[in-house]
C-alpha positions as CSV (number, residue, x, y, z in Angstrom):
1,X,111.4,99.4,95.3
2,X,113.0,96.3,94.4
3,X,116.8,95.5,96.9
4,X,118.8,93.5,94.7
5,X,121.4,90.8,96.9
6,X,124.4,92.6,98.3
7,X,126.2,89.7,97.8
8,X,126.4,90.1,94.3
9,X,127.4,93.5,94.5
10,X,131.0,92.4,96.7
11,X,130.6,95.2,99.2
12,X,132.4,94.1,102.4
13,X,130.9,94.0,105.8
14,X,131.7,98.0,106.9
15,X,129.6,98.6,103.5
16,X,126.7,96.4,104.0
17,X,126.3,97.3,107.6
18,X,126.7,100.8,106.4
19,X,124.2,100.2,103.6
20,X,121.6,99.0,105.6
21,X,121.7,101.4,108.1
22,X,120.7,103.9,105.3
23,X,118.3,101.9,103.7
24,X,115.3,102.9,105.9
25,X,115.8,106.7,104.7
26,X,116.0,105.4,100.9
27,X,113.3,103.5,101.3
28,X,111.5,106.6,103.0
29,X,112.0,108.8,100.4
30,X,111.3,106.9,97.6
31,X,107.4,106.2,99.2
32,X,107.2,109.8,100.6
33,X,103.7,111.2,99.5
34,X,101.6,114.4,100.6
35,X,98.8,113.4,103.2
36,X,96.3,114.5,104.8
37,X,96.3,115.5,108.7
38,X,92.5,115.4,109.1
39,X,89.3,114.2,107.3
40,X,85.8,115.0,108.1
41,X,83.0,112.2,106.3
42,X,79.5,113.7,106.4
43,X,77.9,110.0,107.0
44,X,74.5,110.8,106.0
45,X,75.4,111.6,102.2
46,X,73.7,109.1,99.7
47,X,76.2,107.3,98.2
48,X,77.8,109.0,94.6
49,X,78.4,107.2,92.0
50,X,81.4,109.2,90.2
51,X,82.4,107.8,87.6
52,X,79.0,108.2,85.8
53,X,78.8,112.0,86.7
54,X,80.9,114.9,85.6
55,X,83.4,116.3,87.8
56,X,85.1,120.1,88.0
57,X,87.7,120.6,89.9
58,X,88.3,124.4,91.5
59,X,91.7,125.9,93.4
60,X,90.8,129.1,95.5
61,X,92.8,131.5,97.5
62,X,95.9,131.4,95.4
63,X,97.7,133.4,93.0
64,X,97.2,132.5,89.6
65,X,100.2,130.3,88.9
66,X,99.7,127.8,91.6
67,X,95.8,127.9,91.1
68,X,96.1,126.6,87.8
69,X,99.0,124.3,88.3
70,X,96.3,122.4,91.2
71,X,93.4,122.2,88.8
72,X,95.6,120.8,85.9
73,X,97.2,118.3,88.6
74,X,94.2,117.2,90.0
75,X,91.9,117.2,86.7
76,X,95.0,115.1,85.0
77,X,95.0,112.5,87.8
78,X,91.2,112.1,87.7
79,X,91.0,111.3,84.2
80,X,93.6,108.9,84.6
81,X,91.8,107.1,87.3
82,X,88.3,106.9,85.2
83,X,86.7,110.4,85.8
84,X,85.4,112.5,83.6
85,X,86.9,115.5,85.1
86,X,87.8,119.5,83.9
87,X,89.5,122.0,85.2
88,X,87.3,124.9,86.3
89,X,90.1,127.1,83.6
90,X,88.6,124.7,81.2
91,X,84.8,125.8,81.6
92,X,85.5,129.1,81.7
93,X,84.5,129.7,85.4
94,X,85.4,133.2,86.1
95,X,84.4,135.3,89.5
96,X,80.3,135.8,89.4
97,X,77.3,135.5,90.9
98,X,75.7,132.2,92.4
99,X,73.2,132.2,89.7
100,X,75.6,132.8,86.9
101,X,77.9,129.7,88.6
102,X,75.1,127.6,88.7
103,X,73.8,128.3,84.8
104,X,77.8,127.3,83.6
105,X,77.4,124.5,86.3
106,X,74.6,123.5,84.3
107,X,75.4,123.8,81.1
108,X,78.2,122.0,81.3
109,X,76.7,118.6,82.8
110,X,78.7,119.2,86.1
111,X,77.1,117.4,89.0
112,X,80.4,116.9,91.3
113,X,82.9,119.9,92.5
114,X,86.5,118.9,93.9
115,X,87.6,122.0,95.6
116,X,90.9,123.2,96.9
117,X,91.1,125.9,98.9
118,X,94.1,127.7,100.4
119,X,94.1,128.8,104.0
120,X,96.4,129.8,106.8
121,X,93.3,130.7,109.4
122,X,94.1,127.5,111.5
123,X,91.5,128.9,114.3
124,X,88.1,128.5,111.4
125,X,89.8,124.7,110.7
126,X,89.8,123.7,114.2
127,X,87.3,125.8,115.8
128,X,86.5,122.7,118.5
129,X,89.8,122.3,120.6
130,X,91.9,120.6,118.1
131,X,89.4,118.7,116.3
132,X,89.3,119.7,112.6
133,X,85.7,120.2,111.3
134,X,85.3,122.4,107.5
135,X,83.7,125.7,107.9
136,X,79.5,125.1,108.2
137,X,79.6,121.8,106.7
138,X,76.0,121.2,106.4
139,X,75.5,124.8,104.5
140,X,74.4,125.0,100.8
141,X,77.0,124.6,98.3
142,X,76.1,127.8,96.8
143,X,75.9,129.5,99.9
144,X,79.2,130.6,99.9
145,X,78.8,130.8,95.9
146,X,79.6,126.8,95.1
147,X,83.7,127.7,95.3
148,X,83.1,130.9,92.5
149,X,84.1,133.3,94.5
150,X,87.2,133.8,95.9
151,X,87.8,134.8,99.5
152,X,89.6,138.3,100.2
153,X,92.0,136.8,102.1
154,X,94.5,135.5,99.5
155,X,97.2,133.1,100.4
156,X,100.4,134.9,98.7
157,X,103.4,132.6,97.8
158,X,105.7,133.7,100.4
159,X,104.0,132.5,103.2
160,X,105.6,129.5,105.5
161,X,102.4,127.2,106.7
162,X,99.4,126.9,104.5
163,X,96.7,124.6,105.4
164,X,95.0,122.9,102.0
165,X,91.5,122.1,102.0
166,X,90.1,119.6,100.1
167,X,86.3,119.5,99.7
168,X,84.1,117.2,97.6
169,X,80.7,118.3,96.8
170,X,77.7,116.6,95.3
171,X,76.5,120.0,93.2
172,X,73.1,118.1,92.2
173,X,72.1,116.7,95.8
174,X,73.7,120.3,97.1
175,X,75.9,119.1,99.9
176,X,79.2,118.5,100.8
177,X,80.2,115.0,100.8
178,X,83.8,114.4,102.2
179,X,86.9,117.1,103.7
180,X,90.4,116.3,104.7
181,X,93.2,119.6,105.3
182,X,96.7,118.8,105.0
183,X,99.7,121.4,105.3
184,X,102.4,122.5,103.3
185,X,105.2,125.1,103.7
186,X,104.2,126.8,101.2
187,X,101.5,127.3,98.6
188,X,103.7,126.8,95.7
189,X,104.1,123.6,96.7
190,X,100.7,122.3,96.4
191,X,100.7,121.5,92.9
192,X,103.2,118.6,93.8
193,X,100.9,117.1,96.3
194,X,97.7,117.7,94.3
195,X,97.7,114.1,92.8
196,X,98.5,112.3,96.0
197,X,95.7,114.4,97.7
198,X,93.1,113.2,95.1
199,X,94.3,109.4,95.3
200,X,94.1,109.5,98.8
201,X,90.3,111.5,99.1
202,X,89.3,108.8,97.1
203,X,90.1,106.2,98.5
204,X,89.0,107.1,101.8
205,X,85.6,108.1,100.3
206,X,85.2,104.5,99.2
207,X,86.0,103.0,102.4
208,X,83.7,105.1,103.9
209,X,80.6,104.3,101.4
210,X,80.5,107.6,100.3
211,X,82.0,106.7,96.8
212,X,80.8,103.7,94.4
């Protein structure tokens, strides 16, 4: 955000003291993006290369409007940064079995999963005092059916603190690579923080070697 002189402007000294007393909060909310409160690296994952795979991107536990509005977000911002990227809408990726996920996994070239999943079970997010860690980390990807299967416990619209997982699987090397969880009020609102969530996932997995 560029502050042009207040001199030009002929505000008097009340003004400009007043002005720059609000500046801070302008300034605030014009850089105000969605973050994440907690990341998890798995340090031991052989570096992806990304751009040269393909990449789906799944949204779980929420009702069908806000589930599509995530992939769409997130599959739109990928592209734009390089990736070749689909929504898992786009593939056709309806509820199944872990073999039938894997066959359309398959068949579509898809050798990276970008999963968002809905949650407001704070206890399985931070089962170690505080310390966030995702849900058995080192298990399969299609153990818990590769984000194709949606959990019973839906996240419903009306409710006031959901916790948004992000997950980043390698689907060919069958582990998961990189986890953050941020919170919103509600889980409407994640389709607004979608693309700063997948700016800021890549980026850190590039600092931390996991992404080339």
């Amino acid at each position: 955000m560029q502050v042009y002189g207040l001199v030009d402007f002929g505000l008097s000294d009340r003004l400009r003291r007043a002005f720059f007393r609000i500046l801070p909060l302008i300034l605030a909310a014009g850089c105000a993006s969605a973050s994440f409160k907690n990341t998890w690296r798995n340090w031991g994952a052989i570096p992806l290369e990304m751009k040269k795979k393909r990449v789906v991107v799944m949204a779980l536990n929420m009702p069908r409007t806000p589930k599509l509005g995530v992939e769409a977000a997130a599959t739109d911002q990928l592209r734009h940064m390089g990736y070749l990227a689909s929504a898992a809408y786009e593939i056709r990726m309806a509820p199944g079995t872990v073999d039938s996920a894997r066959a359309t996994l398959q068949a579509a070239g898809i050798e990276v999963a970008m999963v968002f999943r809905a949650t407001n079970d704070e206890r399985a997010l931070y089962p170690a005092g505080g310390r966030y860690e995702p849900p058995d980390p080192y298990q399969s990807y299609w153990g818990w059916g590769g984000g194709w299967m949606e959990s019973p416990a839906l996240v419903l619209a009306g409710e006031e603190r959901v916790f948004v997982e992000t997950l980043v699987y390698s689907v060919r090397s069958d582990q998961l690579l990189w986890s953050g969880v941020a919170e919103t009020r509600t889980v409407s609102n994640i389709g607004s923080a979608t693309r700063d969530l997948v700016r800021i996932a890549v980026s850190d997995m590039r600092n931390a070697d996991l992404l080339r």
